[in-house]
N, C-alpha and C positions, 0 to 999 in steps of 0.2 A: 452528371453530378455537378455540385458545385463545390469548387475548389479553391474558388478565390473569392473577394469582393472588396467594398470598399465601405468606408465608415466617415465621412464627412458631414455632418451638421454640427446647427447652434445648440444648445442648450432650452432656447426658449422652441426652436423645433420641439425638440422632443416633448417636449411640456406640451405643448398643443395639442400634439399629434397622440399622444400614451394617457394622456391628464395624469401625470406622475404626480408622487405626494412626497418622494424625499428632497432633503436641503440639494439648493442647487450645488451642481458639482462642477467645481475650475477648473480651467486646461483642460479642458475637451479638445485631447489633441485630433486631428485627422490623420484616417489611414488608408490611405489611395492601395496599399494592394495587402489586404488583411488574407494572412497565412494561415495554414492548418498549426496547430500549438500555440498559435499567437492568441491572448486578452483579446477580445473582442466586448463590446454593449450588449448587453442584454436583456429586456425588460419583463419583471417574472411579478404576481401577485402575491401581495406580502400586506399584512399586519390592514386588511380591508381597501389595499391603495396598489398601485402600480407603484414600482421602484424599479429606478435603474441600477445595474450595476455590471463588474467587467466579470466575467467566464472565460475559462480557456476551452478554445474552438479543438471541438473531439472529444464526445463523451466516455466518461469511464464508470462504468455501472461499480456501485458499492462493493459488490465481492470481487470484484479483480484484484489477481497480484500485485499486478504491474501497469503504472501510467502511462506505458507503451499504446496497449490497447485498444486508448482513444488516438493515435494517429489513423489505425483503421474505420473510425466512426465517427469521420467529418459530418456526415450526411446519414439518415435513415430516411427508406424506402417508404409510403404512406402506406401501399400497399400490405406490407409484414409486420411494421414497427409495433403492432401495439401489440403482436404474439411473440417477437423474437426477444427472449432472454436479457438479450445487450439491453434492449430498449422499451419494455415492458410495465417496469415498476415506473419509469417516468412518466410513458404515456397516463397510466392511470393517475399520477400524482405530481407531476414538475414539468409542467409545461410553459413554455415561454414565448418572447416576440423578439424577434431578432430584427433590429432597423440596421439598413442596407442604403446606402446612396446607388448603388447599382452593382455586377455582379459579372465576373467575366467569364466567358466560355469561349471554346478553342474550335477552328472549323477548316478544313485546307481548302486553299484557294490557290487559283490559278496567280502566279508572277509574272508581270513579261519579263524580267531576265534571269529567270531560273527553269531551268528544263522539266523540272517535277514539283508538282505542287507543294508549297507552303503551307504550315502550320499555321495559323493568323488567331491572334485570337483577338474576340471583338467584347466590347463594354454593353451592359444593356441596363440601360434607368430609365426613367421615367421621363417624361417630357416638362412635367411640371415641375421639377425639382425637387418637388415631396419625398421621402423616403419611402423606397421600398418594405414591407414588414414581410421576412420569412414566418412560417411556424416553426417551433422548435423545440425539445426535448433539456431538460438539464438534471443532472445530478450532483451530490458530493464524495467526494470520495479519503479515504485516508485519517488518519488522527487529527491533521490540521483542517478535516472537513473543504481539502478542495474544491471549487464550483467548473463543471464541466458542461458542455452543452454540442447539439449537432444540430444540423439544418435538415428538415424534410425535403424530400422529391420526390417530384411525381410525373409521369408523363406533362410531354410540353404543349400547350397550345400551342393551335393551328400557327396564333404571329411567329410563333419561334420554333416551332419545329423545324423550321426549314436552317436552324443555328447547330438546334442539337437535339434529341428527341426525350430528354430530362431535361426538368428543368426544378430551381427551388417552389415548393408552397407560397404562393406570393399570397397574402390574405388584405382583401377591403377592409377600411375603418370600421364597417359595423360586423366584421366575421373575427374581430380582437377578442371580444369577451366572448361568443359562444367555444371557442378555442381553446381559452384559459378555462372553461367550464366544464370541459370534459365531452363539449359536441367532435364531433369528426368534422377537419377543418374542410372547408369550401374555398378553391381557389377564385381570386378576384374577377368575377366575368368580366369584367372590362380591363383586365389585365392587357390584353394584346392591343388596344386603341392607345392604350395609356404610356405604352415603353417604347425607345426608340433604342435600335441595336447599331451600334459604332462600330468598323475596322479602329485598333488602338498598335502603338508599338510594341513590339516586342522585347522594349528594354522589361514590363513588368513579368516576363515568364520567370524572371529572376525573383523569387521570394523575398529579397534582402531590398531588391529596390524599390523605393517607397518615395515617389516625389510626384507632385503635382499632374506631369504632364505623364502619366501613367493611364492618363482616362483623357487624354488629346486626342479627337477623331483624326486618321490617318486615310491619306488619299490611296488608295490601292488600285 
């Protein structure tokens, strides 16, 4: 699954990379280790244009009681999502692009001074700097018309199976618009040339901590 990730870019990134049509937006703050419940970016089609805007990470489908719900539905499966209930009425109508500076997964590794292997988890972007784009699902939910959204998964490529055997939708530049169109999304063939996977600290397994060196390759 993906549980974590990270939200650092410009402004005129995103422009570039989306061709968004809304007013630029200030304080684009950065978020080295974006949480399940936490405001995340996310870029949905609106009014003939791409617009960014913030969503809270964990879908909650219209007829739910309870905002709980979505801490279950960080993530949907590529495989089920466009039949399962939770995730259904989005697939057919609220879909979206989740830009990612990169995205962390956990994997045990040997220590030398620990007798049983470590938890480790490692950062995985891109080489180039570019933003990763997830696919992904969004709804509204409640009288204030909350904005929710979750991250597709699908089996990992070959580069990163060997991290973790899911991994997020990661979609090419030209697989943006067949996506938000209602094609069934195609992950980036050159996804696995394109990412390089880091050992990081483990100060971020901490949800609360959010500081630069959260995504510092660590010698292991």
């Amino acid at each position: 699954m993906c549980g974590r990730f990270t939200q650092q870019y410009t402004w005129k990134e995103l422009v570039d990379l989306y061709n968004l049509t809304n007013p630029h937006i200030l304080n684009l703050r950065p978020n080295w280790n974006v949480a399940p419940t936490q405001d995340v970016g996310v870029v949905v089609p609106e009014d003939g244009g791409r617009i960014f805007k913030n969503m809270r990470w964990g879908l909650v489908p219209m007829w739910a009681k309870d905002l709980k719900i979505g801490n279950q539905a960080i993530n949907a499966r590529l495989e089920s999502a466009a039949a399962k209930p939770m995730f259904r009425g989005a697939w057919k109508h609220r879909r979206c692009l989740i830009p990612a500076s990169g995205y962390y997964e956990w994997r045990e590794v040997t220590v030398s001074d620990q007798k049983k292997p470590a938890k480790m988890p490692f950062y995985v972007t891109r080489q180039d700097g570019v933003p990763l784009t997830f696919a992904g699902l969004w709804e509204r939910w409640g009288p204030d018309n909350l904005l929710t959204c979750t991250i597709l998964k699908t089996d990992a490529t070959n580069g990163i199976k060997g991290l973790h055997t899911r991994m997020p939708v990661m979609l090419a530049k030209d697989g943006f618009e067949p996506w938000l169109s209602g094609t069934d999304p195609a992950v980036d063939p050159g996804i696995d040339a394109a990412v390089k996977i880091v050992p990081v600290s483990p100060k971020m397994n901490k949800p609360s901590y959010n500081e630069p060196d959260c995504i510092e390759p660590l010698a292991i």
